[in-house]
Each structure stands twice: as structure tokens, then as C-alpha cells.
N, C-alpha and C positions, 0 to 999 in steps of 0.2 A: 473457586474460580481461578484461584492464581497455581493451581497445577495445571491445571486446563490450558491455560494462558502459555507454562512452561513449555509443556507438552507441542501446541502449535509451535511457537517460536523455536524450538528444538527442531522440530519433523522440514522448516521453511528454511530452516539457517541450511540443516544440512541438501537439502534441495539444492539451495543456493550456493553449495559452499563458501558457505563466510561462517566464520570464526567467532566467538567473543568479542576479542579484541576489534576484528574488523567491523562487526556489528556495533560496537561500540561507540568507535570512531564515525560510523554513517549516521549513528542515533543523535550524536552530540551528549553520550552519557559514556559511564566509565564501565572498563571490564567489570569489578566487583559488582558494580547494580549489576547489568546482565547474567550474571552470576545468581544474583539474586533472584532476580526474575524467572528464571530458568530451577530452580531450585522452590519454586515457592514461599518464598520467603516475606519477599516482598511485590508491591504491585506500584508501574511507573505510574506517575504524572500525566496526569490527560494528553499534553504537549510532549512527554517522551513516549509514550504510545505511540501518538501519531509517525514522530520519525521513524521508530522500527516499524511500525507498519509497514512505510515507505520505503525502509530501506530491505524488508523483507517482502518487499512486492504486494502487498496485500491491503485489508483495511482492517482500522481497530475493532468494528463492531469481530473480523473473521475470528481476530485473536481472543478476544475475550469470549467467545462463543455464541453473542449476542445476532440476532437477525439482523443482514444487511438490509439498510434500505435503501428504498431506490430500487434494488435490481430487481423489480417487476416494473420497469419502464424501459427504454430502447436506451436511455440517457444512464440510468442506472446501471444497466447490463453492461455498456460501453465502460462509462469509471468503471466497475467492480474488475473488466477485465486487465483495462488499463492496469491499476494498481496491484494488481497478481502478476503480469506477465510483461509491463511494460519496462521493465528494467533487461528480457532477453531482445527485446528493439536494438537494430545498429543505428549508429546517427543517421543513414540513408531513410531508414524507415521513420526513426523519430521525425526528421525532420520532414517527410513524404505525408505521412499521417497529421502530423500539425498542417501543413501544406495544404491538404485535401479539404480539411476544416473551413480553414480559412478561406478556401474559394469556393467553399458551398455559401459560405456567408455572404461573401462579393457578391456569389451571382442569385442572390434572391432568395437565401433561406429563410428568409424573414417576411417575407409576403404577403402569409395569414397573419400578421400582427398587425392590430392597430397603431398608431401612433397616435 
């Protein structure tokens, strides 16, 4: 699994162009782990997963090759794309999209729920 793993994070980084180093610095881990990682060598920390995921737009289950879940829901499909492509978002959009959430909530997205 941890070629696998390289191989994704190699194929997103350069996607992304970001670097090692800069990969590194967004993860909260050091060049040599990503080094590592990228090498197979070694496999992060459930918590340093997560940040590269994050910081390579995606989710852990994408990089370990494991089945995302969730995305066979409207909720899932929305995260899974969020976290793949919401890092090419400008703040107009981020901020637009957070926005739209929020005022589908104000105005009654919660309806069908009991209290």
C-alpha cells in the first residue's frame, strides 16, 4: 500500500505543483518524511494523512486507495469534491459557496427535521 500511496501523492503534488518542501510545510511534517512517503518507505500518521490529504486537495481514504465513503450521497459527493478541487476556489468563491450554505440553512433547510 505505501507505493500506492507514493504514487498518488507524487501524480496530486505535481498536479498541484507543490514541491516536497512546500508539501511539507502545508502537512505540518518534514521534507525527509514526505520523502519517505513518496519513496515507500514509510506510511504517515493517521493525523499526518489527513493534512496532506488536505493539503493535496483530496481524502485519505483517495490516497491509501481505500473506498471513499460517503460519496454515494449528495453530502458525500459534495465533500469528496470539496476536498479534491477546493483549494483551486478564489476567496470570492470560497467565500460565495460558504455563503450559499449558510442561507440555505437560515432559510429552512432544516424543515424535515424534528426537533
Amino acid at each position: 500500500m505505501t507505493a500506492a500511496l507514493g504514487d498518488r501523492m507524487r501524480k496530486l503534488m505535481q498536479q498541484h505543483g507543490i514541491n516536497q518542501s512546500q508539501l511539507a510545510a502545508r502537512a505540518g511534517t518534514t521534507q525527509p518524511n514526505i520523502s519517505k512517503y513518496l519513496a515507500g518507505e514509510r506510511e504517515p500518521a493517521s493525523s499526518t494523512l489527513a493534512n496532506i490529504a488536505t493539503a493535496l486537495h483530496t481524502t485519505s481514504e483517495y490516497l491509501l486507495g481505500l473506498p471513499e465513503s460517503n460519496t454515494d450521497t449528495p453530502f458525500g459527493t459534495i465533500k469528496a469534491y470539496c476536498a479534491r478541487h477546493g483549494g483551486d476556489l478564489s476567496e470570492e468563491e470560497t467565500r460565495d459557496l460558504i455563503m450559499t450554505l449558510l442561507t440555505a440553512r437560515e432559510q429552512g433547510g432544516h424543515q424535515g427535521i424534528q426537533d
